[in-house]
TORMAR-951281 format. One record per residue (C-alpha): residue number from 1; residue in three letters; x, y, z. Coordinates in nm, 2 decimals, padded with zeros to 4 digits. Example, Ala and Ser with C-alpha at 12.3 -4.5 7.8 and 13.67 -1.06 7.14 Angstrom:
TORMAR-951281
(1 ALA (01.23 -00.45 00.78))
(2 SER (01.37 -00.11 00.71))
//
This chain:
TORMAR-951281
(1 UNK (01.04 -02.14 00.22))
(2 UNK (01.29 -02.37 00.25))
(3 UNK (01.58 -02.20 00.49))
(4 UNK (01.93 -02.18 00.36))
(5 UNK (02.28 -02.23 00.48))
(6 UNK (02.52 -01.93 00.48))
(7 UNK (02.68 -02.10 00.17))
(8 UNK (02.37 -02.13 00.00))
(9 UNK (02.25 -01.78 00.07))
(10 UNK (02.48 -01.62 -00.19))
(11 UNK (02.29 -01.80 -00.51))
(12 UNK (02.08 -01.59 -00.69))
(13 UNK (01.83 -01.86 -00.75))
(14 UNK (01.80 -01.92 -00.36))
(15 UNK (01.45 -01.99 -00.37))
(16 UNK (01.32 -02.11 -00.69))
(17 UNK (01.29 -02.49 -00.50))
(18 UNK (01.05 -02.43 -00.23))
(19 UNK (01.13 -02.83 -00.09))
(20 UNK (01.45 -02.89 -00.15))
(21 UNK (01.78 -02.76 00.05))
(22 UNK (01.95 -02.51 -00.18))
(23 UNK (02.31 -02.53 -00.12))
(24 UNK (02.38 -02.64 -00.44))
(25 UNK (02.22 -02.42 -00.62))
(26 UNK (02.37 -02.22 -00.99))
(27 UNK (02.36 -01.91 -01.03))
(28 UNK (02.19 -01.80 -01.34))
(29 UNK (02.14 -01.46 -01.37))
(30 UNK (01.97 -01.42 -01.66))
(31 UNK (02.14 -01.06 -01.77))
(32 UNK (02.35 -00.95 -02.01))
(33 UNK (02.61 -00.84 -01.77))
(34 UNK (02.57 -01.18 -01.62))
(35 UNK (02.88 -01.30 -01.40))
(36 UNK (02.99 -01.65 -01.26))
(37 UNK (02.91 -01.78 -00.90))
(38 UNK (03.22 -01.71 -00.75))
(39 UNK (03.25 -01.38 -00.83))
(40 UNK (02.85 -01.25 -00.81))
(41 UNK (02.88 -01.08 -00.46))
(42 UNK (03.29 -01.04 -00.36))
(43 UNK (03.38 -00.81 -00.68))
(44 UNK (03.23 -00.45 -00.77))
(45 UNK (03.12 -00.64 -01.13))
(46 UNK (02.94 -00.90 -00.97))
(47 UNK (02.78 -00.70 -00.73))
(48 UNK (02.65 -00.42 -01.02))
(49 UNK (02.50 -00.74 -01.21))
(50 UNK (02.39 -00.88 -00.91))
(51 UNK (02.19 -00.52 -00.87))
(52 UNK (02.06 -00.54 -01.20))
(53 UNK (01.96 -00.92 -01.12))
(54 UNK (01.75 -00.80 -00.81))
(55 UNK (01.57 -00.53 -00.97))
(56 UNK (01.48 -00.75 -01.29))
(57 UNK (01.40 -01.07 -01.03))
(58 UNK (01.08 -00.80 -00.78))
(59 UNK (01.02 -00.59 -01.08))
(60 UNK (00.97 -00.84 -01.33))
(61 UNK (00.91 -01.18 -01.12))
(62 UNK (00.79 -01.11 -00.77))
(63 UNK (00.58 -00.78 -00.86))
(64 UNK (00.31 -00.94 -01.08))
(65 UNK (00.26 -01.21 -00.85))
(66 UNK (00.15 -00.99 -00.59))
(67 UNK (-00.09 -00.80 -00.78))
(68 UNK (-00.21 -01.08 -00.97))
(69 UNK (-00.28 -01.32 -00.70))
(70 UNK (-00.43 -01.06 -00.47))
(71 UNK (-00.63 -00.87 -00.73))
(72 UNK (-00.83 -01.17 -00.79))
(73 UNK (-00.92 -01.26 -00.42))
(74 UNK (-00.96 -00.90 -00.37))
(75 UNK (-01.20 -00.91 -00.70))
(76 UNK (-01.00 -00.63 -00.88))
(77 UNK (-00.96 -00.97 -01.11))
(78 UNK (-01.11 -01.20 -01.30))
(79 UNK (-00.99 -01.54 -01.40))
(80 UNK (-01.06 -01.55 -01.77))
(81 UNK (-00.92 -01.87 -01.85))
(82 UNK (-01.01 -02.21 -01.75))
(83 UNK (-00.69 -02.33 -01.57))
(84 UNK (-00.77 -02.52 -01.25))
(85 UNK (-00.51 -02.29 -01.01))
(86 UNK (-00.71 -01.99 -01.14))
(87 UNK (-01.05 -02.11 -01.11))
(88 UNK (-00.94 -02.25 -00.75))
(89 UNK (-00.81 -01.95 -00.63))
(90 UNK (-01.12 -01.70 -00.78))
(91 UNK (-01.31 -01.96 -00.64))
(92 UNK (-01.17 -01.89 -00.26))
(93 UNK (-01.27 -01.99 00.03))
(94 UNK (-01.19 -02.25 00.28))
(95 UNK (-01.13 -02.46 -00.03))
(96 UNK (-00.81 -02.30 -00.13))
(97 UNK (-00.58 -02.57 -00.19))
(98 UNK (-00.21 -02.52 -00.01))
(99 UNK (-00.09 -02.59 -00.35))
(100 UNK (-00.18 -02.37 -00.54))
(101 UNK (-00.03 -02.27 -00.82))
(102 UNK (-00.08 -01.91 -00.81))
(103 UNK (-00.01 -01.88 -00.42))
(104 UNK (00.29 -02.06 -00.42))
(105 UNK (00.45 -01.89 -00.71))
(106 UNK (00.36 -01.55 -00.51))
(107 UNK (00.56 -01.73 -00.18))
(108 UNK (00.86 -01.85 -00.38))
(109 UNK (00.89 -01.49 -00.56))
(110 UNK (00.90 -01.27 -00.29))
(111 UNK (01.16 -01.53 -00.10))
(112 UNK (01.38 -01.53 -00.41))
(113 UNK (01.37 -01.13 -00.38))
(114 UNK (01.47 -01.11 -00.02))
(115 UNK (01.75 -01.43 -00.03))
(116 UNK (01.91 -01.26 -00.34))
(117 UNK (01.88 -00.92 -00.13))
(118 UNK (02.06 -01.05 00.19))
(119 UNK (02.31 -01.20 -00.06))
(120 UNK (02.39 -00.84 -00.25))
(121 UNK (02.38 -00.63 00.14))
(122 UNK (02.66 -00.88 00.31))
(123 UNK (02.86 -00.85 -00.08))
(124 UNK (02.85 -00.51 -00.06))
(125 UNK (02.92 -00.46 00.26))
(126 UNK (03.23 -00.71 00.28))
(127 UNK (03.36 -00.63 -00.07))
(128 UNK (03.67 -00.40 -00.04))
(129 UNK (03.68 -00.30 -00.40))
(130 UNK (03.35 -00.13 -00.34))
(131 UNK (03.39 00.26 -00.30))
(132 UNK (03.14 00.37 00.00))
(133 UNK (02.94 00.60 -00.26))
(134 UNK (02.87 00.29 -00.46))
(135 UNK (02.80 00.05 -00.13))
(136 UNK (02.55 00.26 00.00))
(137 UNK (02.32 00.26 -00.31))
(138 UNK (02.38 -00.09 -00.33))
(139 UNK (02.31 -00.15 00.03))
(140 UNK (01.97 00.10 00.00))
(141 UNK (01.85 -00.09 -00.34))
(142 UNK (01.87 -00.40 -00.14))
(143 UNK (01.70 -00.31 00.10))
(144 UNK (01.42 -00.15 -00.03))
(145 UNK (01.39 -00.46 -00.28))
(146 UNK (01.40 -00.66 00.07))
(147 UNK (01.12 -00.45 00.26))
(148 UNK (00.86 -00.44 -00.06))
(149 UNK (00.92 -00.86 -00.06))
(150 UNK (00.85 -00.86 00.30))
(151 UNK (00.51 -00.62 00.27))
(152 UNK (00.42 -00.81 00.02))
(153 UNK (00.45 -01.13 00.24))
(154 UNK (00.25 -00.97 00.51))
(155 UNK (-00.02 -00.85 00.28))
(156 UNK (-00.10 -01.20 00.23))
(157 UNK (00.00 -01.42 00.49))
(158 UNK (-00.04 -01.43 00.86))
(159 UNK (00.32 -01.48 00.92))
(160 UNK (00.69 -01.44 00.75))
(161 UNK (01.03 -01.55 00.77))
(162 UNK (01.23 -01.23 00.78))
(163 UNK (01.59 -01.41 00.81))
(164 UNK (01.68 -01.69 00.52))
(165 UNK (02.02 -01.70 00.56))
(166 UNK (02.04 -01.87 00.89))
(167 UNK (02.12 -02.28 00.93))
(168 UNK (01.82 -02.49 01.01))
(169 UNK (01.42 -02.48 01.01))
(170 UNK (01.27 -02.20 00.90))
(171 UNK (01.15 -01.95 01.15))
(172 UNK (00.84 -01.75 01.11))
(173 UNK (00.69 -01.46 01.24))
(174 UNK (00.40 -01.25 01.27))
(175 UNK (00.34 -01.04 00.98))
(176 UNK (00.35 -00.73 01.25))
(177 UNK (00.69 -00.80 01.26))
(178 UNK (00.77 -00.87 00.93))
(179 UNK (00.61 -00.47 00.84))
(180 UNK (00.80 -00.34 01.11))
(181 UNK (01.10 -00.50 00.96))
(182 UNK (01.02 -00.32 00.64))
(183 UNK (01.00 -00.02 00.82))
(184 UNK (01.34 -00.05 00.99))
(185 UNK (01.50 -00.18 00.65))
(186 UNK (01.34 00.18 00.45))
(187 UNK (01.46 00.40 00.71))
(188 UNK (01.80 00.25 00.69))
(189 UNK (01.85 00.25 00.38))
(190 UNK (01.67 00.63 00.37))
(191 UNK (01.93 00.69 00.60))
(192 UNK (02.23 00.56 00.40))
(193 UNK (02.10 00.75 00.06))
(194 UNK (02.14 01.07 00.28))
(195 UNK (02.43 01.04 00.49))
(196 UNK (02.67 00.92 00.17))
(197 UNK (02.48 00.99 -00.17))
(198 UNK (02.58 00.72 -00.47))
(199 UNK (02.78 00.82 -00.72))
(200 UNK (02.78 00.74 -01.08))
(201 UNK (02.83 00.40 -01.09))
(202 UNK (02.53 00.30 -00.89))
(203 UNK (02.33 00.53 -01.09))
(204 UNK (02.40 00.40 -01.40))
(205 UNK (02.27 00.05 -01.30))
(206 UNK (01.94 00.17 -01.15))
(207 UNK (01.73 00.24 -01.47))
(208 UNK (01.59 00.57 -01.54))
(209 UNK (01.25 00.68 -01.44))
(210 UNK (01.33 00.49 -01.12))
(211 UNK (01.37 00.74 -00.82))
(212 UNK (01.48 00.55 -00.53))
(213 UNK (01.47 00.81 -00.25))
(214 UNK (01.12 00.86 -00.30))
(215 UNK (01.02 00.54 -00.35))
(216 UNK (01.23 00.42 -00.01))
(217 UNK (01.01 00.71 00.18))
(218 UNK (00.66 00.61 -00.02))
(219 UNK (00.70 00.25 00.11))
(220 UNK (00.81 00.33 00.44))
(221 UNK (00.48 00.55 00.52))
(222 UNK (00.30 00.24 00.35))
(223 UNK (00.44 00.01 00.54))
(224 UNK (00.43 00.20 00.85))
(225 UNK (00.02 00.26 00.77))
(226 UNK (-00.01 -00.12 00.76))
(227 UNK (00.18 -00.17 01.10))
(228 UNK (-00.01 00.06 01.31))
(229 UNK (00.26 00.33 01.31))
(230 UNK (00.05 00.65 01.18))
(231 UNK (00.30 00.92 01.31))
(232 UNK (00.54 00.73 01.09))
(233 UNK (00.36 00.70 00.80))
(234 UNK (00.22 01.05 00.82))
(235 UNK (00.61 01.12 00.88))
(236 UNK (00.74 00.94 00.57))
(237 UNK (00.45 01.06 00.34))
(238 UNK (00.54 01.42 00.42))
(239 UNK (00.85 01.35 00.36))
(240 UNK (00.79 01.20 -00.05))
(241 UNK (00.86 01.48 -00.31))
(242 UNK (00.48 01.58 -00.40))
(243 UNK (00.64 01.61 -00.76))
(244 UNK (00.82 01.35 -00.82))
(245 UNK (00.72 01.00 -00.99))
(246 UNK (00.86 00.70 -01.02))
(247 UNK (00.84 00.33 -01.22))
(248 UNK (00.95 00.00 -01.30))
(249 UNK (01.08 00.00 -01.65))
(250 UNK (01.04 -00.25 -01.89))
(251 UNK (01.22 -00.34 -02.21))
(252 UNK (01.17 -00.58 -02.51))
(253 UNK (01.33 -00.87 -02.29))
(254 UNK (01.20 -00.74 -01.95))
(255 UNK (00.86 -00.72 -02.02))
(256 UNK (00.56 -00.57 -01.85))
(257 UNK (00.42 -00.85 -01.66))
(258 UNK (00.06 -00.77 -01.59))
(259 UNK (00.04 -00.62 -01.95))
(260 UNK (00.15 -00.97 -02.08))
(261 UNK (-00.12 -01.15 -01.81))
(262 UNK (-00.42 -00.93 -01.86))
(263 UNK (-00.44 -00.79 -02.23))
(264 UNK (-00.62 -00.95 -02.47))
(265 UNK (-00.42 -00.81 -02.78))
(266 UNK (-00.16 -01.13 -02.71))
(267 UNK (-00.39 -01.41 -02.71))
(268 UNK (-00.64 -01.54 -02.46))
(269 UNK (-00.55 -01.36 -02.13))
(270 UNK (-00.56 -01.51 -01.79))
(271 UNK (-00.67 -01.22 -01.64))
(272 UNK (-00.93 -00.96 -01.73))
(273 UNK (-01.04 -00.64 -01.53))
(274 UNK (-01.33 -00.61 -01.36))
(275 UNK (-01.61 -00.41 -01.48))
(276 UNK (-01.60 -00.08 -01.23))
(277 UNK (-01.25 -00.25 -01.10))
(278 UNK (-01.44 -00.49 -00.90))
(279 UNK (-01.66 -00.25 -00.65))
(280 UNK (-02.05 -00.31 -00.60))
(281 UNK (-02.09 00.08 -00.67))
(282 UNK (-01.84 00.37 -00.84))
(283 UNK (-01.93 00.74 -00.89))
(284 UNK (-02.00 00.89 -01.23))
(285 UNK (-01.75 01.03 -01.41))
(286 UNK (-01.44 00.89 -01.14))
(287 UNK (-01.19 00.93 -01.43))
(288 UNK (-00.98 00.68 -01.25))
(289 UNK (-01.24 00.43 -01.36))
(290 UNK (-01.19 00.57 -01.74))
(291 UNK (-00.82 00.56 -01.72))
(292 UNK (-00.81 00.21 -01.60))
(293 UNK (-01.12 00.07 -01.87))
(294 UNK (-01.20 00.05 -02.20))
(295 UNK (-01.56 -00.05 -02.18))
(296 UNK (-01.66 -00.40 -02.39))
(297 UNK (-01.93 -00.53 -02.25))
(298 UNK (-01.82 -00.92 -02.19))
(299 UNK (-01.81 -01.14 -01.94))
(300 UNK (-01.51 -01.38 -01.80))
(301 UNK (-01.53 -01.76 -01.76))
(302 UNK (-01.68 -01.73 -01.43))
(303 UNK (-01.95 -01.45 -01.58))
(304 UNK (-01.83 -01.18 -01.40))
(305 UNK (-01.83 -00.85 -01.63))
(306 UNK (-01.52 -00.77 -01.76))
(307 UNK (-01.39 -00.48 -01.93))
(308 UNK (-01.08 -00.44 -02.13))
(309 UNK (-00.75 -00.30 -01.99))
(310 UNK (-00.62 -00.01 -02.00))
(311 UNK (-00.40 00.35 -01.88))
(312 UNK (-00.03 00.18 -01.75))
(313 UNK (-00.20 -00.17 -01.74))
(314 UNK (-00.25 -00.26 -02.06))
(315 UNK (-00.11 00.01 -02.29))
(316 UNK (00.18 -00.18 -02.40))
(317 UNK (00.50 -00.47 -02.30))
(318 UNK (00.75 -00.17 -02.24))
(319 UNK (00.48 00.05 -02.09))
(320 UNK (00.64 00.16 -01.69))
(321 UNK (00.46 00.06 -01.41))
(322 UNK (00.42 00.28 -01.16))
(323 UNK (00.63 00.17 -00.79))
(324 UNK (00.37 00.40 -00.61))
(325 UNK (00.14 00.66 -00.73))
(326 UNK (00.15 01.01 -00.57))
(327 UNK (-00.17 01.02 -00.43))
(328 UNK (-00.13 00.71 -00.25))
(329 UNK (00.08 00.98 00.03))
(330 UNK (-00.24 01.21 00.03))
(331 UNK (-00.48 00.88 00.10))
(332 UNK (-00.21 00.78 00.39))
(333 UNK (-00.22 01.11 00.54))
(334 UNK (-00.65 01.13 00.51))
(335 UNK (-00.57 00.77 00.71))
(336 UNK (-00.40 00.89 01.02))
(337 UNK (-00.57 01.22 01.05))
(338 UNK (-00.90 01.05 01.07))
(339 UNK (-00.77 00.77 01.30))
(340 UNK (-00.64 01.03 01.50))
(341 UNK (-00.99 01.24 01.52))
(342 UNK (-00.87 01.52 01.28))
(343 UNK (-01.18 01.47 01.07))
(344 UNK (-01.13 01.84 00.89))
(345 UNK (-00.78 01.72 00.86))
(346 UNK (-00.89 01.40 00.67))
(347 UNK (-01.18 01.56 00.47))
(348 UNK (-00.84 01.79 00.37))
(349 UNK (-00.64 01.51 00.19))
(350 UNK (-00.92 01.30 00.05))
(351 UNK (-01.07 01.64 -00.11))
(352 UNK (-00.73 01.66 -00.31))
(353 UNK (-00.76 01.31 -00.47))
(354 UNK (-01.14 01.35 -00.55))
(355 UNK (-01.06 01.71 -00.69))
(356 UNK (-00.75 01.59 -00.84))
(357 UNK (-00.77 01.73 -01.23))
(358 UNK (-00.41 01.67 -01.36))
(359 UNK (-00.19 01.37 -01.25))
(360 UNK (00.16 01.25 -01.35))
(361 UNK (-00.01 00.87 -01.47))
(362 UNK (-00.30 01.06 -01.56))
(363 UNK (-00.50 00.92 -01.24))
(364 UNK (-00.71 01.24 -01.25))
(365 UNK (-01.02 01.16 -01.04))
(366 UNK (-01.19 01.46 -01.12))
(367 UNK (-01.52 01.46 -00.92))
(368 UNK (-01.68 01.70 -00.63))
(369 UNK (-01.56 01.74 -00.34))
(370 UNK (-01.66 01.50 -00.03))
(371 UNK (-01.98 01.62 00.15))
(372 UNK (-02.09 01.33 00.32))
(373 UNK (-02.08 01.22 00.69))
(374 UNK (-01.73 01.26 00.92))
(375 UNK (-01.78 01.03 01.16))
(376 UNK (-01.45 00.77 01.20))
(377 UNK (-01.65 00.45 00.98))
(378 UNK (-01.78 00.70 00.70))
(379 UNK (-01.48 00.80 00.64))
(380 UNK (-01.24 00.49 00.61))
(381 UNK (-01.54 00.40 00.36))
(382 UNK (-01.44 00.65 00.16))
(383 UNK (-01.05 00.65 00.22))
(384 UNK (-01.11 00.27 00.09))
(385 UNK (-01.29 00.41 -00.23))
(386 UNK (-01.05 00.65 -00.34))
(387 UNK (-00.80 00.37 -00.27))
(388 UNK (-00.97 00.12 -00.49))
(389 UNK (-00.95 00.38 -00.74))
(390 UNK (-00.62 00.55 -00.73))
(391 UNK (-00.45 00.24 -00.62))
(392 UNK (-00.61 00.00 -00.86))
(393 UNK (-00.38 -00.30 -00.94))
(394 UNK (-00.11 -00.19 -00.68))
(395 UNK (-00.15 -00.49 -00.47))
(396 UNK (-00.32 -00.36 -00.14))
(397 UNK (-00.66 -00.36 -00.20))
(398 UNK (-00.66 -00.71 00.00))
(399 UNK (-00.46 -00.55 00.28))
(400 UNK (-00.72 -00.25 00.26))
(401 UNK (-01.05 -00.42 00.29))
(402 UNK (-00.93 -00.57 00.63))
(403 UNK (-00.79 -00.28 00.77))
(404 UNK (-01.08 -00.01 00.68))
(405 UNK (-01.35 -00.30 00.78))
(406 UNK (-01.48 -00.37 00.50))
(407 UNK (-01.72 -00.64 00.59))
(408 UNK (-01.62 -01.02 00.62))
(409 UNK (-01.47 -01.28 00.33))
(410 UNK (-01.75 -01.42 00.14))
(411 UNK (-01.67 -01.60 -00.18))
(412 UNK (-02.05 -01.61 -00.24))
(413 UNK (-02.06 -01.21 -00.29))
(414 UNK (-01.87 -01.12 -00.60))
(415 UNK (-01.80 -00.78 -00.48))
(416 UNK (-01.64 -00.92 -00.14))
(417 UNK (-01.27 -01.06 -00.08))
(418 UNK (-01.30 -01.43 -00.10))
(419 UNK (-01.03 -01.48 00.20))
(420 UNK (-00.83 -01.29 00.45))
(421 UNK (-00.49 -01.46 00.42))
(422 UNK (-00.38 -01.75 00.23))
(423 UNK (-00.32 -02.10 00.29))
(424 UNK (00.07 -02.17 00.31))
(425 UNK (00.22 -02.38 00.02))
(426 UNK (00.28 -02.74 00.03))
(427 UNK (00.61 -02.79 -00.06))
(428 UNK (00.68 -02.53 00.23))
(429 UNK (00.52 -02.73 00.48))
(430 UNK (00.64 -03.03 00.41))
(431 UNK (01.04 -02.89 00.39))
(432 UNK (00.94 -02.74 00.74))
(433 UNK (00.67 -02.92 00.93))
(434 UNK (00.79 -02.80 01.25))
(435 UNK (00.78 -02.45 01.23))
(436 UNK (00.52 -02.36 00.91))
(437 UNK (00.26 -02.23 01.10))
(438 UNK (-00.17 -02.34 01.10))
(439 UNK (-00.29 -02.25 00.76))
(440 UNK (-00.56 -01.96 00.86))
(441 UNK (-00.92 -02.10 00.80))
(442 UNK (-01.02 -01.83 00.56))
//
């Protein structure tokens, strides 16, 4: 990612050239409260479009890109098209070509979210016309927006630039630091939704269905999982409303991305779902596997089986996508209380996913409870199942794999990850040779 100068950091397209310096980039936000450049972050109208710019640029641009890209080296996905990028990347490996299509879209995306994020925090934060009920919803949205871009970076590279508003070469580092920077940016802006709630105005920009409390507090013990932090996340997840759900929406101009990518009813897709979500083995009768498949019996262009889409996935264009799932706090918790030796503790939390009969997204798992062996290995091999399951599509399932161990990549295996982290793009390397660090061998 190309690093910006302070001028260029308040353009809403900040990253869409990954090469090329960006300080004289248009704004475009494609909205229809859309506002000039001048005024996008120094008036209250600018900055409420600018909002509704950053949601519609992660929710709509940055999200799928995740999910997608990962979901096929975490064989989730299939490519079911012949288009080189896709083949490439299903393909894995050490051959993964730096420029890859579907890679560097997912590096460019989530660099887009954060630069417009920095841009909308120092706007609202400088703007005197802003009232502080309104700044601190503006200054919590961005944040959040900020710390899912930055997971998502760390899910699938080795190391991040957290800063892209500073002069000069871009500086990178490890992805520890980038999920603790997450961490720091949820609590904050956890902190900010508590100490000065938003008022009306903010609320009427942040669509409905989304609650962003909960969601700040479900991706702060996510994030905190993935750093190593499990007092935090077991903190956080306590801390999400058991009750409560919350989604990206989606409209007839914002549509569902990975409806529009995987379902077949719009043409040839470029993705399909694997058959059992991609995992050597399943139990019978996991509704979760139900939920997400409709059972047809074909195969993709790489003869994997393939089933068709369906539950939240591939439903509909306007069909929500869920930000986190509920379940996802009681599979954190299972986590830490088995890291930490509490193995009644963990057998606990994973027994109410696998008992689960009723869920908000209708993610009912609905099997027996665990009975097998409670020994630390046994049971991050299950914490990874229900994971797989409950989590399908959510963009972690790479993340997971290394961090419950398991195995090695091996593109040969189709139920294996094909790669750990991904090559850095191109164009990123050669706009900062200096300071990109070594592409990671697999």
């Amino acid at each position: 990612m190309t690093t910006t100068t302070r001028r260029a950091g308040r353009c809403l397209a900040l990253a869409l050239a990954l090469a090329a310096p960006l300080a004289g980039c248009d704004l475009n936000i494609d909205d229809p409260n859309a506002t000039t450049e001048e005024d996008a972050f120094s008036t209250r109208a600018g900055l409420l479009s600018a909002a509704a710019g950053l949601q519609r640029q992660y929710n709509a641009g940055a999200y799928d890109n995740l999910v997608l890209t990962t979901g096929i080296t975490s064989r989730e996905l299939a490519a079911d098209n012949t288009f080189a990028n896709l083949l490439e990347l299903d393909a894995g490996g050490a051959g993964l070509d730096p420029s890859n299509a579907n890679v560097t879209g997912y590096f460019r995306e989530m660099y887009q979210t954060t630069s417009l994020a920095d841009a909308l925090i120092a706007g609202a934060q400088a703007t005197e016309t802003v009232e502080p009920a309104l700044q601190s919803g503006l200054v919590a949205l961005a944040q959040f927006y900020k710390a899912a871009a930055l997971g998502a970076l760390a899910v699938g590279f080795t190391d991040v630039v957290i800063d892209t508003r500073t002069d000069g070469p871009a500086t990178y580092v490890p992805r520890q630091a980038a999920l603790e920077e997450a961490v720091s940016l949820l609590a904050s802006a956890e902190d900010l939704l508590i100490a000065t709630p938003p008022n009306a105005a903010f609320r009427d920009v942040v669509p409905r269905g989304f609650d962003l409390l909960n969601t700040i507090r479900a991706y702060r013990a996510r994030f905190a999982l993935l750093a190593g932090d499990l007092d935090g996340a077991l903190a956080a997840a306590g801390r999400v409303d058991p009750a409560a759900t919350s989604v990206f929406t989606y409209t007839t101009d914002v549509t569902n991305p990975l409806f529009a990518a995987i379902s077949p009813s719009l043409g040839q897709p470029s993705f399909a779902v694997r058959d059992d979500l991609g995992l050597e083995s399943v139990e019978d009768d996991d509704g979760r596997i139900a939920y997400f498949t409709d059972s047809n019996d074909d195969t993709s262009v790489n003869d994997y089986p393939i089933e068709t889409a369906a539950g939240f996935i591939g439903t509909s264009l306007i069909t929500p996508l869920p930000a986190y799932v509920p379940d996802e706090m009681l599979l954190i918790r299972a986590e830490v209380l088995a890291r930490q030796g509490d193995a009644g503790g963990a057998v606990a939390a994973i027994n109410a996913v696998r008992t689960d009969t009723e869920d908000p997204f209708g993610l009912a798992a609905n099997l027996d409870a665990y009975d097998g062996p409670t020994d630390l290995q046994s049971l991050l091999d299950e914490i990874y199942y229900n994971r797989a399951t409950e989590l399908f599509l959510q963009g972690l399932r790479l993340e997971d794999a290394r961090r419950l161990n398991q195995g090695e990549p091996d593109p040969s295996d189709p139920f294996q990850r094909t790669r750990n982290f991904y090559p850095f793009p191109q164009q990123e390397r050669l706009a900062n040779p200096g300071t990109t660090p070594p592409d990671p061998a697999i």
